[in-house]
N, C-alpha and C positions, 0 to 999 in steps of 0.2 A: 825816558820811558819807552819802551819797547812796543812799535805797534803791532795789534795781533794782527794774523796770517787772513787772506783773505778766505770764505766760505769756498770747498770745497764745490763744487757741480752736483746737482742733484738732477735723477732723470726717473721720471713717472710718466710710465706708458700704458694704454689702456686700448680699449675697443669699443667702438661704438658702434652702434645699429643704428640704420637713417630709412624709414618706411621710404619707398615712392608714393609718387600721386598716382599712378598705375603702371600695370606691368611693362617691363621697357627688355623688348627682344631684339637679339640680335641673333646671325646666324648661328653661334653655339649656345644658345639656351636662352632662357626668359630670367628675370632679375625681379624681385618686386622689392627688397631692399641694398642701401648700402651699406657693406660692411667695411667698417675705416678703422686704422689705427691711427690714435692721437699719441704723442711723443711732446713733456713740456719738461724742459732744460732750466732750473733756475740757479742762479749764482747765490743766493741768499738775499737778493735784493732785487732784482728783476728777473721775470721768466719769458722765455719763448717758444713759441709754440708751432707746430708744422703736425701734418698730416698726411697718410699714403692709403694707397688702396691696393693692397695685396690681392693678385692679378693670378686664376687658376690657370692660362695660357701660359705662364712663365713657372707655373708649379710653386708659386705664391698660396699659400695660407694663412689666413687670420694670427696664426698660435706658432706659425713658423716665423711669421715677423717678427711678432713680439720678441721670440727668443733670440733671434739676431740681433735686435736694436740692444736685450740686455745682456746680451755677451760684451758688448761695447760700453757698458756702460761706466767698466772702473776707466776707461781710455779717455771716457767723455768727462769722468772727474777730473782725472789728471790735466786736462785742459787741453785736449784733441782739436784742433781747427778745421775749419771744411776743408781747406784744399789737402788734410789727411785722410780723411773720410777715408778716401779709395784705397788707403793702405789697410783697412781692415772692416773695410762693408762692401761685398759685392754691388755692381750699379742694380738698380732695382728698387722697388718700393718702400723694404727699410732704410736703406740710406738716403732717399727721399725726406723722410717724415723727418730724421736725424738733422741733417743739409738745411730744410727748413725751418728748425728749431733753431739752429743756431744763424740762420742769416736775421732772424727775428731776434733772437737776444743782442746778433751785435748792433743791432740798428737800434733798439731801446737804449744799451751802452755806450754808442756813440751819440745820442741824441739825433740823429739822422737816418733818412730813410734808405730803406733799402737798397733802393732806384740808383740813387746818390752813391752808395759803395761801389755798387757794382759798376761805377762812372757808364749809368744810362741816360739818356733825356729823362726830362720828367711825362709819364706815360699817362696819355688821356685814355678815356672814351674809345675801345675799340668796337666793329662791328662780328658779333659773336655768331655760328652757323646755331640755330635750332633744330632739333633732333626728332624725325620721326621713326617711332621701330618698327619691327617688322608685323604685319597683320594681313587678315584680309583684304583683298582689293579696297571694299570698301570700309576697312578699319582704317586704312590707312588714307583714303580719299578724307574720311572724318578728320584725322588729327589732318591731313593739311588746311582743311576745312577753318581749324582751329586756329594756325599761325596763316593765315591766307597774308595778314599784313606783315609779317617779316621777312627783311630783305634776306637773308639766306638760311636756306634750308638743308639740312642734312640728313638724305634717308637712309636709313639700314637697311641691306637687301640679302637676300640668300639665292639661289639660284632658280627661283621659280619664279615664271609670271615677271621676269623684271621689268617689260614692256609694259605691259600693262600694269603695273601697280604704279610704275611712274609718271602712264598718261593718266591716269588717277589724281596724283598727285599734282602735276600741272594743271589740270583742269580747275583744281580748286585755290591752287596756289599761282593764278598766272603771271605775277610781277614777280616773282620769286626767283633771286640766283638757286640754284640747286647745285649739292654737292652729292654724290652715293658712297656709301662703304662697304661691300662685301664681307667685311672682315677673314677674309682668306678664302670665301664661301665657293670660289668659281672655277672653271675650267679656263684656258685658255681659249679653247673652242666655243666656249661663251661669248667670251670679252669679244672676239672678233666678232659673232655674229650681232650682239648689241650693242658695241660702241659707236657703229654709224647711227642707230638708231638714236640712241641714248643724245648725239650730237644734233640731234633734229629735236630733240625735246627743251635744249637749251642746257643741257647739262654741261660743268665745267669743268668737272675731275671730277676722279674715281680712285677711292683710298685702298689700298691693299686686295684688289681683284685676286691673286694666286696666292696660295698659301707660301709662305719665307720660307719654306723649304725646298721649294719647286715651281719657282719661277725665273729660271734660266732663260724660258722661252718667251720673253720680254724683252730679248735684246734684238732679238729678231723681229719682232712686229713692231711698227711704223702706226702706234696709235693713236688716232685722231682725238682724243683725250689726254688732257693730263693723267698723268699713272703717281700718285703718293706711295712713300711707302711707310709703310706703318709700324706692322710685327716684323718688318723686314729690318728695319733702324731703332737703334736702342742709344749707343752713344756714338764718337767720333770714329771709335776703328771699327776697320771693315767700311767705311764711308765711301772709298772709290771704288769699291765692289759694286755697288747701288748705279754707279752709272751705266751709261745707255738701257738699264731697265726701267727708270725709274726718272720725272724732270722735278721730284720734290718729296720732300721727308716732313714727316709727320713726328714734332718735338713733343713728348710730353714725356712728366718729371718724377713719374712713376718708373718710365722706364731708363731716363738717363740715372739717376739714383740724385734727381736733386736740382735746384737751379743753377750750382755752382759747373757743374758739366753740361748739362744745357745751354751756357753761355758758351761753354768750347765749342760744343755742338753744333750751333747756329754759325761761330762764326767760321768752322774749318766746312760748312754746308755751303756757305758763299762764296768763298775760296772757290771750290767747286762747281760752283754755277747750281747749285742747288734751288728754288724755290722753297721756303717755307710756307709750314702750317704749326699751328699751337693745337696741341689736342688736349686730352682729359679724361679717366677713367671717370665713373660715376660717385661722384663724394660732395661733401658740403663746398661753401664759399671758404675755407681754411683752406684745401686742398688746393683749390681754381688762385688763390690769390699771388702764391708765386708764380706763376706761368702768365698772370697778367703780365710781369714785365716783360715779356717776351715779344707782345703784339706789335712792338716796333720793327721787328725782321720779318711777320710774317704776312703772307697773303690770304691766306684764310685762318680765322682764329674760331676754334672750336670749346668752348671753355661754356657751355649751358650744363654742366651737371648738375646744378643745384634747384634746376627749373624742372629736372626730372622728380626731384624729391616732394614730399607732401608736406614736410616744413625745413627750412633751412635753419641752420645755426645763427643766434643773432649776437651781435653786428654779423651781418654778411656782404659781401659783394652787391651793388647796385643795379640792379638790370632796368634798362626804360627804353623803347621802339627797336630792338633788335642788339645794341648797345650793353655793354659790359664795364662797370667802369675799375679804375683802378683802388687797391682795396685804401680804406681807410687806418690808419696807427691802428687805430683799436683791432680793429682785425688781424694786422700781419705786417712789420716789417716798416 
């Protein structure tokens, strides 16, 4: 008797809206929800599920994703693997949401976790940065007011008041590591004049101070802060560009297009004497859960979006005293 043909690949993509708990700014605009696309991959008998956050910085839209993930989609019937992806999804937040669709179906498929394929340790309890945005002096004194007991903090800054909004923020948060991110917001003539300061406040890096267009002038300043780069590193190439501007790259899996490049990522970063960081667009515990594996490369791991939100997807990601843990089956992988 002739057995029949296994089921076809099916792919259902959608969008979803995710309220915050309140408004979350940064220097190019205020956010009060997130917008996500969810991507689930099922064989006929098991499905997997991954999500991205289409990102207006990279010229990302909700409906521009969508339509990339289903250009791909007779590619993903036909039985497409990750490490193909890249032949027919630019890196970027569809191939993200695609990437982690399928490292979730193969890990349901093989009975084994993700961790596991991707021959990682198995990944505990990482310590996650919390996020303050950008506000008033004392809007922002309040939220740190708020996480005063978590061991690291990460503020979003723009070019005003930076001193002052972060003796703000120390005063209320005094045991607090502290991280800042401009998001491209600053001058060079900035950074010099506040990074000594900024190093008396206790601060320990500064994520993407110049805009990735016009930060040349990084290679010449001798900054007494770590310098991350953020919008500046997407995936592996162009990597040794980054140096002497730059003593650390900012991984997240929106912009490498997935975990499966993210692991090149990290390790052709080490090669290079790179420091890591784990970052994160703003989206649910589905989004954060691949990039959990990551926290065994990095030195700051930024993975609180779902703390931003006013309800998280359930099953979600675990968070208790500063701590993130790694996701459970049900959630991812």
């Amino acid at each position: 008797m002739r057995r029949p043909e296994p089921e076809k690949r099916r792919v259902r993509v959608r969008h979803e809206a995710w309220p915050l708990a309140r408004p979350f700014a940064i220097s190019r605009g205020v956010k009060t929800q997130a917008d996500v696309v969810v991507v689930e991959i099922t064989d006929g008998r098991l499905a997997g599920r991954g999500e991205c956050v289409p990102y207006p910085r990279y010229g990302e839209t909700v409906a521009g994703v969508i339509e990339d993930i289903e250009k791909v989609e007779a590619a993903l019937a036909a039985g497409i693997e990750r490490d193909q992806l890249r032949n027919v999804l630019a890196a970027g937040a569809a191939r993200n949401a695609v990437d982690a669709a399928l490292w979730d179906l193969e890990a349901k498929t093989q009975g084994r976790r993700a961790w596991q394929i991707a021959g990682l340790d198995q990944p505990g309890p990482c310590l996650t940065a919390e996020t303050i945005g950008i506000g008033t002096i004392d809007e922002m004194a309040a939220s740190a007011r708020r996480l005063a007991g978590a061991p690291l903090i990460k503020v979003k800054l723009d070019d005003r008041q930076v001193i002052e909004r972060m003796q703000a923020v120390r005063d209320q948060a005094p045991t607090a590591r502290l991280i800042i991110d401009p998001n491209e917001g600053w001058s060079l003539a900035l950074l010099r004049d506040v990074a000594p300061l900024l190093c008396e406040l206790g601060v320990e890096m500064i994520e993407q101070p110049l805009s990735a267009t016009d930060d040349a002038g990084l290679a010449a300043y001798d900054c007494p802060l770590v310098l991350c780069a953020d919008e500046a590193c997407h995936t592996k190439e162009g990597l040794d560009q980054l140096q002497g501007k730059y003593q650390m790259i900012n991984i997240k899996l929106d912009k490498t297009g997935g975990l499966t490049e993210a692991l090149e990522l990290a390790a052709a970063a080490r090669e290079l004497d790179f420091q890591i960081m784990v970052g994160c667009m703003v989206g649910t515990s589905l989004a954060m859960a691949p990039a959990a594996l990551l926290g065994c490369f990095a030195r700051f791991v930024d993975l609180d979006g779902p703390l931003l939100l006013k309800q998280d997807r359930q099953p979600g990601l675990r968070f208790d005293g500063g701590y993130v843990h790694p996701p459970a089956p049900e959630l991812w992988g």
